[in-house]
DOSEMI-41823 format. One line per field, with one value per residue: residue number from 1; residue in three letters; chain; z, y, x of N, C-alpha, C in turn. Coordinates in nm, 3 decimals. Each point is the difference from the previous one (the first is absolute). Layout:
N
num	c(NUM|...)
residu	c(ala|...)
chaine	c(A|...)
nw	c(Z|...)
nv	c(Y|...)
nu	c(X|...)
caw	c(Z|...)
cav	c(Y|...)
cau	c(X|...)
cw	c(Z|...)
cv	c(Y|...)
cu	c(X|...)
end
This chain:
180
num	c(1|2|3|4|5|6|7|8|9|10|11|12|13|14|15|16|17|18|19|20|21|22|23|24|25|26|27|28|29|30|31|32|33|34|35|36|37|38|39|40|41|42|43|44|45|46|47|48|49|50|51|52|53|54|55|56|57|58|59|60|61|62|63|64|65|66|67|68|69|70|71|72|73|74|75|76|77|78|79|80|81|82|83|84|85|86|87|88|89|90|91|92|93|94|95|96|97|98|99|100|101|102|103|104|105|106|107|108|109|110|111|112|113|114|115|116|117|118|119|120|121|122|123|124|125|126|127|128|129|130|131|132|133|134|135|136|137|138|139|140|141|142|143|144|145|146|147|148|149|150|151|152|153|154|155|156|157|158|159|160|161|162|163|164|165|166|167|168|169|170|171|172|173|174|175|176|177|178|179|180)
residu	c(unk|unk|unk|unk|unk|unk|unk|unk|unk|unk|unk|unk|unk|unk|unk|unk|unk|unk|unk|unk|unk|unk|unk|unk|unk|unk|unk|unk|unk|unk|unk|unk|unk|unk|unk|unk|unk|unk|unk|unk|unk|unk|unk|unk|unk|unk|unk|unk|unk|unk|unk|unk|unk|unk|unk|unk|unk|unk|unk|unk|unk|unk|unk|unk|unk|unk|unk|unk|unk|unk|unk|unk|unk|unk|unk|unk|unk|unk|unk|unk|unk|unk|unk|unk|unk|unk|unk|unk|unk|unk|unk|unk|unk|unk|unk|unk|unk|unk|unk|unk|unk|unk|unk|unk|unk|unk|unk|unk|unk|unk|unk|unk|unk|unk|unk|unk|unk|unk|unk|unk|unk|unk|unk|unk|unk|unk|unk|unk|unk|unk|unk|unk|unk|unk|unk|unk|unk|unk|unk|unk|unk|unk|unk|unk|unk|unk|unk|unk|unk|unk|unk|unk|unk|unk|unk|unk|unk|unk|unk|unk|unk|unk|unk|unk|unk|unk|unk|unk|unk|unk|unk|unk|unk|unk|unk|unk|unk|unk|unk|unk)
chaine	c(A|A|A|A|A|A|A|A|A|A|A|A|A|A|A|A|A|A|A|A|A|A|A|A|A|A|A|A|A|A|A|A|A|A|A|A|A|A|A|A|A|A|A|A|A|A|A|A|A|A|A|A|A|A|A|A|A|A|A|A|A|A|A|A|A|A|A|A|A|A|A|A|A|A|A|A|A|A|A|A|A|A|A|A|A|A|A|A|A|A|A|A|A|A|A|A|A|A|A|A|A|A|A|A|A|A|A|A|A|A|A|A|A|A|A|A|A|A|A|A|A|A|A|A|A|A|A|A|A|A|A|A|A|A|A|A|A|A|A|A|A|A|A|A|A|A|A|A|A|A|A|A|A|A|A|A|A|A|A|A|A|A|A|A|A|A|A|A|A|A|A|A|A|A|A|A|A|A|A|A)
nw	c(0.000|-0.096|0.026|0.073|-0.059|0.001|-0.037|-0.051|0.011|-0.015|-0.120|-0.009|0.046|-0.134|-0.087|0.179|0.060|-0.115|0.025|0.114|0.001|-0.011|0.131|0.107|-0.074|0.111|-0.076|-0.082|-0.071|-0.039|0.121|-0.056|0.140|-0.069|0.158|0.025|0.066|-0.098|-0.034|-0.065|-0.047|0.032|-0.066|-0.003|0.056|-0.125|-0.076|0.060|-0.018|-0.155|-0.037|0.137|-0.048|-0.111|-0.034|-0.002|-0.116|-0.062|-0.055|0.104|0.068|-0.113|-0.026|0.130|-0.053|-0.107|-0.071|-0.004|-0.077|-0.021|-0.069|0.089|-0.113|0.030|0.126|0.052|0.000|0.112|-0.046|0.108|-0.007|0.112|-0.081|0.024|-0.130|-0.051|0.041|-0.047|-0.055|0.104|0.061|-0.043|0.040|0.083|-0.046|0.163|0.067|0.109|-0.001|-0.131|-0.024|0.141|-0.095|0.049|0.056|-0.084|0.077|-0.128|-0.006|0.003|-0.011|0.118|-0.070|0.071|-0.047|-0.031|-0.020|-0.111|0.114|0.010|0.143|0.062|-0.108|0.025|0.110|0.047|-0.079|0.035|0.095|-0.031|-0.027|0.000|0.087|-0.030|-0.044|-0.148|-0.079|0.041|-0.015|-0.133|0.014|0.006|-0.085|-0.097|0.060|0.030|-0.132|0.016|0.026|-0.120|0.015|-0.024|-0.053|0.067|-0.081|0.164|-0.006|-0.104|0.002|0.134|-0.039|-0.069|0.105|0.044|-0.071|-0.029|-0.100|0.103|-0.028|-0.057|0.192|0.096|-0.145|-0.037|0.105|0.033|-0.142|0.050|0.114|0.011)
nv	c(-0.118|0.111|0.078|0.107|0.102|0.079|-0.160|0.017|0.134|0.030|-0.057|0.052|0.100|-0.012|0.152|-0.027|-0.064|0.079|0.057|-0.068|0.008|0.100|0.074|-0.064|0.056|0.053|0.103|0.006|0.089|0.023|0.070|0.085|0.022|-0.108|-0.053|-0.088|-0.125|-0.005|-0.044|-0.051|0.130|-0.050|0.096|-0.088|-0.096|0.015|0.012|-0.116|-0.004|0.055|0.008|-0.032|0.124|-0.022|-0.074|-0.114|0.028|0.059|-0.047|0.030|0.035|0.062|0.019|0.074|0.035|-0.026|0.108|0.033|-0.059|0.150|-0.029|0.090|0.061|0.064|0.075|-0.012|0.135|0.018|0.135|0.065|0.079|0.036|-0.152|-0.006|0.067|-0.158|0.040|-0.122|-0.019|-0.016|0.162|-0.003|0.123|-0.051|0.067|-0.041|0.053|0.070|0.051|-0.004|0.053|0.011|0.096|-0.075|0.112|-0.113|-0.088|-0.005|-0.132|0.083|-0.109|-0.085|0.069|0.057|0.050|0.131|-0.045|0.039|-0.035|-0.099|0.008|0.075|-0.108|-0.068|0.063|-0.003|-0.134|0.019|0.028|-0.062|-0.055|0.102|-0.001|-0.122|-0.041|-0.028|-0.078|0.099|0.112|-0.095|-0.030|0.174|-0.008|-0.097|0.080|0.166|0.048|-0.078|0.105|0.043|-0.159|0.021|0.115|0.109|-0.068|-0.036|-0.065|-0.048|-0.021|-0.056|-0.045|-0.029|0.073|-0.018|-0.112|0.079|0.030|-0.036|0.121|0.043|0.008|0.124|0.111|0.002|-0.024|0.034|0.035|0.012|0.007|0.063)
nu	c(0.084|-0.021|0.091|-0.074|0.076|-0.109|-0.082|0.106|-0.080|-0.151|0.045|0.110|-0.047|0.074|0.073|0.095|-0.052|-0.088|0.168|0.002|-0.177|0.002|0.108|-0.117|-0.036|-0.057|0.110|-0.061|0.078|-0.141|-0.004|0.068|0.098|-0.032|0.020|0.034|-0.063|-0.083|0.069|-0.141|-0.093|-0.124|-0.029|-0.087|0.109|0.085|-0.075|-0.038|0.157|0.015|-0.106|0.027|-0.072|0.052|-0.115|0.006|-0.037|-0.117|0.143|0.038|-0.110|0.001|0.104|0.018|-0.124|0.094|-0.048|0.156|0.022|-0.051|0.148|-0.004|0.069|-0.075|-0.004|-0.185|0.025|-0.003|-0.024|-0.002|-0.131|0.013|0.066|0.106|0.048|-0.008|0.163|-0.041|0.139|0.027|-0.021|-0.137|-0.014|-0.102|-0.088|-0.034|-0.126|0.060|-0.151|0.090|0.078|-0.071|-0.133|-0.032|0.056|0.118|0.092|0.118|0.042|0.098|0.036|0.002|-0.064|-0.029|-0.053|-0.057|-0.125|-0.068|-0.137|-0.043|-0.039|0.067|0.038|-0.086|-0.036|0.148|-0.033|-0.091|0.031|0.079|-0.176|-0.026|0.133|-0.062|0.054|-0.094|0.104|0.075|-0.130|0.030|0.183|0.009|-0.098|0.038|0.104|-0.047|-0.060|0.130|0.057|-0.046|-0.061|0.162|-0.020|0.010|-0.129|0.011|0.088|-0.056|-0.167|0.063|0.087|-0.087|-0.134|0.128|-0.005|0.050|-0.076|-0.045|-0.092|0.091|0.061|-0.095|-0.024|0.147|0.040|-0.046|0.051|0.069|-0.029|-0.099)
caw	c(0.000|0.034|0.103|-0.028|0.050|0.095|0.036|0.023|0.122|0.111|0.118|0.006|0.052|-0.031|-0.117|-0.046|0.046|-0.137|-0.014|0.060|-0.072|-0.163|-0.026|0.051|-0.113|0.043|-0.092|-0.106|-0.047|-0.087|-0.111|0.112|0.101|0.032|0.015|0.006|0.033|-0.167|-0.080|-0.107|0.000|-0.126|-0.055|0.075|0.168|0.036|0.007|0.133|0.093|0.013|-0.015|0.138|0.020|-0.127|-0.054|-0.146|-0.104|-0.172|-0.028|0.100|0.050|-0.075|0.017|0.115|0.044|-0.087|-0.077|-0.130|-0.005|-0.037|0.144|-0.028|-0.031|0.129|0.093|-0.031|0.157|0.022|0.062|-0.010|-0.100|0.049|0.035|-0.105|-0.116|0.053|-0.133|0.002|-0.166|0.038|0.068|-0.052|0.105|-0.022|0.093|0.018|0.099|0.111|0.040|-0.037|0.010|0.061|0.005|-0.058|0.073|0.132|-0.040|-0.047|-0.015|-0.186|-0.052|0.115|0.123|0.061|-0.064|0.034|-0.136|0.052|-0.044|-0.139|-0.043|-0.022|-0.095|-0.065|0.003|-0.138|-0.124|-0.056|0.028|-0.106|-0.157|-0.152|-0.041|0.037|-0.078|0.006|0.015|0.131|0.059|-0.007|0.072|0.165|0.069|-0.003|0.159|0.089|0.020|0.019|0.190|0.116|0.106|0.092|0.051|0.106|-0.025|0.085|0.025|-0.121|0.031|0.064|-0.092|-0.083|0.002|0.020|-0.141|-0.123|-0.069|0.003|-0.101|-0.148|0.000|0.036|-0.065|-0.089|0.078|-0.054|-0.145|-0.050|0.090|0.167)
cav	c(0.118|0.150|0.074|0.113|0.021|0.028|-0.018|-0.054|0.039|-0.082|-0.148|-0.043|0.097|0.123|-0.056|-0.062|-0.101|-0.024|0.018|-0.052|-0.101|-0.007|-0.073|-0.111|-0.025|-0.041|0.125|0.094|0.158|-0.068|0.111|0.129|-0.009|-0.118|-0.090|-0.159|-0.098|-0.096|0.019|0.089|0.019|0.065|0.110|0.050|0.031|0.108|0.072|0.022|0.076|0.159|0.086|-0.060|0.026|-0.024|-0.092|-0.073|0.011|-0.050|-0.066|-0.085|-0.056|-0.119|-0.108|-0.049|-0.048|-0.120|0.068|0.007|-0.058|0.094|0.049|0.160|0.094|0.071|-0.051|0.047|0.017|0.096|0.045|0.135|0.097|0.095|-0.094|0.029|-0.098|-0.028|0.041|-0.077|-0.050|-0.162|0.008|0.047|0.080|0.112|0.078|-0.041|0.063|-0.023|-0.093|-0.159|-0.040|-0.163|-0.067|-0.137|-0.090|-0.108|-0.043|-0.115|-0.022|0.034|-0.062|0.028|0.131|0.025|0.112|0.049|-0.062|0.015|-0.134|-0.063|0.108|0.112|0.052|-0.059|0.122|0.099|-0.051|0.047|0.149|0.040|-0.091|0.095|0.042|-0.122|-0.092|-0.065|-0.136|0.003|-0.018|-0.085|-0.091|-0.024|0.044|-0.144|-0.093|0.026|-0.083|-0.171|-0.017|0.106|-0.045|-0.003|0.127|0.074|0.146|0.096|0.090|0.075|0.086|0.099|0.039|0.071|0.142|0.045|0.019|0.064|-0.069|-0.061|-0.033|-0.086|-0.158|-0.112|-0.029|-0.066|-0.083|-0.057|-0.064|-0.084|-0.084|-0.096)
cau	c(-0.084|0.068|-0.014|0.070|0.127|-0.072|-0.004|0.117|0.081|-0.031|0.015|0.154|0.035|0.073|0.050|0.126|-0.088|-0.020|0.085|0.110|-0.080|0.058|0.144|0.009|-0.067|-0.136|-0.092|-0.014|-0.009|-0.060|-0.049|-0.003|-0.145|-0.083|0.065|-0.097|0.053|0.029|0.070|-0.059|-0.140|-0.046|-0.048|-0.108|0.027|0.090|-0.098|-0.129|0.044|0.033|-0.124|-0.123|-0.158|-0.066|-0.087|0.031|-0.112|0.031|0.052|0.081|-0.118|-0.077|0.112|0.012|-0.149|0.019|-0.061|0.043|0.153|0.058|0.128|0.019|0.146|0.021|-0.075|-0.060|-0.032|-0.107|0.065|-0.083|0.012|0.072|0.123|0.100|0.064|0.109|0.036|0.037|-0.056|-0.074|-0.156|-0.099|-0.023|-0.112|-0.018|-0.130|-0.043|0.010|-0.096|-0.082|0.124|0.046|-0.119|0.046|0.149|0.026|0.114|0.046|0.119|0.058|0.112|0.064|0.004|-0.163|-0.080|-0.085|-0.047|-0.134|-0.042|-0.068|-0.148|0.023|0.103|-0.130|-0.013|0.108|0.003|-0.076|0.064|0.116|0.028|0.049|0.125|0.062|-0.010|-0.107|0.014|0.087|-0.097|-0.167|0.054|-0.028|-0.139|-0.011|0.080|-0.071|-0.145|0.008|0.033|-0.130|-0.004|0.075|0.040|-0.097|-0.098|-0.050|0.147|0.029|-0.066|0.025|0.080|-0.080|-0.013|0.121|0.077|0.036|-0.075|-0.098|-0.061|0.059|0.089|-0.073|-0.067|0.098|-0.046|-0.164|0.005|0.104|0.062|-0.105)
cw	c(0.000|0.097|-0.029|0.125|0.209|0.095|0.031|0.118|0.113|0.062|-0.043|0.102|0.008|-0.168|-0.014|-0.007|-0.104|-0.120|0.030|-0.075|-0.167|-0.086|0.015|-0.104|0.059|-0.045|-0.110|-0.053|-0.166|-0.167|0.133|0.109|0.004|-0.007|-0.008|0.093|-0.094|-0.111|-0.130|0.084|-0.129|-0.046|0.100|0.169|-0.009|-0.049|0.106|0.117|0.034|-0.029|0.081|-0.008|-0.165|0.012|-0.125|-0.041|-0.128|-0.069|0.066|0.079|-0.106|-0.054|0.108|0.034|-0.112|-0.037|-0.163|-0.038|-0.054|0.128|-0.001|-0.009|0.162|0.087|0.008|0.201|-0.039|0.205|0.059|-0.107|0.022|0.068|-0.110|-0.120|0.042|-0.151|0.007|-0.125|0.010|0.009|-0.088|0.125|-0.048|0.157|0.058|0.111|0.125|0.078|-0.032|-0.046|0.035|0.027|-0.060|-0.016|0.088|-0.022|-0.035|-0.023|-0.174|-0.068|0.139|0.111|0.012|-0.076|0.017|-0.150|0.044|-0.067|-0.146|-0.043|-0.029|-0.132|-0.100|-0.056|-0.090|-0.081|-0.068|0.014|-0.126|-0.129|-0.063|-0.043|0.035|-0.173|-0.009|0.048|0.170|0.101|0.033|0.027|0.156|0.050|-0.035|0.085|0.121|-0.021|0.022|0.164|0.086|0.124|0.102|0.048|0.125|-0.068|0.049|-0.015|-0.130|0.033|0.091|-0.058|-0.117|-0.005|0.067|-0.096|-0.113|-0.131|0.062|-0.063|-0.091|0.026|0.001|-0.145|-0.043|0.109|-0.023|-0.127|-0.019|0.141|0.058|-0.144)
cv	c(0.124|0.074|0.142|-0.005|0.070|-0.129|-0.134|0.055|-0.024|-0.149|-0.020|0.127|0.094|-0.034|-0.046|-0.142|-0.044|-0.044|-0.153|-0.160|-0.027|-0.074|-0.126|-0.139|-0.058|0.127|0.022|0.087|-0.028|0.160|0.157|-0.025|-0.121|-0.144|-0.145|-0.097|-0.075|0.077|0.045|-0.010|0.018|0.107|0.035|0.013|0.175|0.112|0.035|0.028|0.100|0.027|-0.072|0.055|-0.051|-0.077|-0.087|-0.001|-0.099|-0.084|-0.074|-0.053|-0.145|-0.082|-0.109|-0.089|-0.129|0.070|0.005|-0.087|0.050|0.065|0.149|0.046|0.065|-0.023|0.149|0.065|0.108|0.123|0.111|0.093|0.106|-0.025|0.104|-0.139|-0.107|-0.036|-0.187|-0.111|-0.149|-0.007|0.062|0.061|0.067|0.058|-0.007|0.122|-0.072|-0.110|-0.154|-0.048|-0.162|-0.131|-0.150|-0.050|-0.095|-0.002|-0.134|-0.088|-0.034|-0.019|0.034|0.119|0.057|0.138|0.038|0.013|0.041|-0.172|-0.022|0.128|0.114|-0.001|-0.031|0.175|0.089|-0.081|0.084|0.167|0.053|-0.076|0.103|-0.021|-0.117|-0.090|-0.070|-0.118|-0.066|0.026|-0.129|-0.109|-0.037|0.035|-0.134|-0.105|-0.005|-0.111|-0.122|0.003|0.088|-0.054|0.000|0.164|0.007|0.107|0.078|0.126|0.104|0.089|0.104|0.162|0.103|0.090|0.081|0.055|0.141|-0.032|-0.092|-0.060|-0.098|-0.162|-0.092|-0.056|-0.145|-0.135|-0.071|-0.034|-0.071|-0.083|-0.109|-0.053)
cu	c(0.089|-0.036|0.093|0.081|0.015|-0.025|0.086|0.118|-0.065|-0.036|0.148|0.017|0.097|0.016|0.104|-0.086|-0.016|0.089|0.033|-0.085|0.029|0.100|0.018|-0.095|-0.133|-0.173|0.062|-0.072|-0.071|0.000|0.036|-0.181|-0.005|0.093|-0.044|0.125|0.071|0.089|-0.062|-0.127|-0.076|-0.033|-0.125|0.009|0.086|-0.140|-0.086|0.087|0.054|-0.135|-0.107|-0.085|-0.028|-0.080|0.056|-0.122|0.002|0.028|0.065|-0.095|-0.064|0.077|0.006|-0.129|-0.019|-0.142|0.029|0.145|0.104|0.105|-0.027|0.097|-0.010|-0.067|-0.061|-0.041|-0.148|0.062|-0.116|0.019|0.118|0.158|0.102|-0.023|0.058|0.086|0.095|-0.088|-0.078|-0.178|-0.082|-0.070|-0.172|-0.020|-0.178|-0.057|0.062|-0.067|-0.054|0.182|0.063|-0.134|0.041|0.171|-0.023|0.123|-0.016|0.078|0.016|0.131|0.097|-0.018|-0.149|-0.016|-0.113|-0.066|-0.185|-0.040|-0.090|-0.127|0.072|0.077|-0.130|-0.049|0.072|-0.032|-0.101|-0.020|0.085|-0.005|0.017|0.124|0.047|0.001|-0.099|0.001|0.031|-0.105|-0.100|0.056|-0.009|-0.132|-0.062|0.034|-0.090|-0.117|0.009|0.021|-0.147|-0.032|0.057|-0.052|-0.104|-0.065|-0.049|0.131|-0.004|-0.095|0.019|0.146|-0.048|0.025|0.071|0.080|-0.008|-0.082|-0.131|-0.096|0.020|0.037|-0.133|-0.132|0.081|-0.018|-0.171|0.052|0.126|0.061|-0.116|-0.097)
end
């Protein structure tokens, strides 16, 4: 698992400490800031650990949800509206309201390391939130997935979710015709 550098000082308790783990080959230095036990991490632990409030979204969500078998070039976060850029060629960065931000966060476990990922309903929700600027094909792949697991979801959870949501109206007409 990564870890910033911060909190490498506080459980070695100093940066000679940090220093003295390093050398000893029980840390490594993965990327500026972000250290690990392991010798490689993946892309997505050194991500969810320099950017801890992001949300994994999108593509990396529906990847992760065996939605699409499609790998994502990047990893897809979701950030407050009011977050800095993040200027890193790996991330597809949007930007969500404060208030519904961590609506349907859980954590996950994601190729070794725990992340912060919204669940099945809530990406059910962006799928259809964002079919405009999504790929047709790439849409009806993953809105074909959904309709084979619906059973599995919590419709109470989606419903409740709803009218929270940004667009409403629209998820919930698109929902009635193309999902339930």
């Amino acid at each position: 698992m990564a870890i910033l550098y911060k909190q490498c000082v506080e459980e070695f308790g100093s940066n000679y400490q940090v220093l003295k783990e390093m050398s000893l080959g029980h840390l490594y230095l993965l990327e500026k800031g972000v250290y690990s036990k392991k010798k490689h991490e993946s892309d997505i632990a050194i991500i969810a650990a320099k950017y801890p409030k992001a949300v994994f979204s999108m593509d990396s969500a529906f990847y992760h949800y065996g939605l699409t078998d499609t790998i994502p070039d990047k990893c897809s976060l979701v950030t407050e509206r009011h977050s800095r850029k993040i200027s890193d060629d790996r991330v597809v960065q949007r930007f969500e309201n404060k208030d519904i931000l961590y609506l349907g966060a859980v954590q996950v476990e994601f190729e070794g390391s725990n992340i912060t990922m919204y669940n099945r309903e809530r990406m059910l929700l962006e799928l259809l939130r964002n079919k405009n600027i999504l790929p047709f094909d790439y849409y009806k792949e993953i809105l074909g997935n959904y309709r084979k697991i619906l059973h599995e979801l919590d419709t109470q959870l989606i419903q409740d979710y709803v009218p929270q949501m940004p667009k409403s109206k629209m998820i919930f007409r698109a929902l009635q015709l193309e999902v339930f």
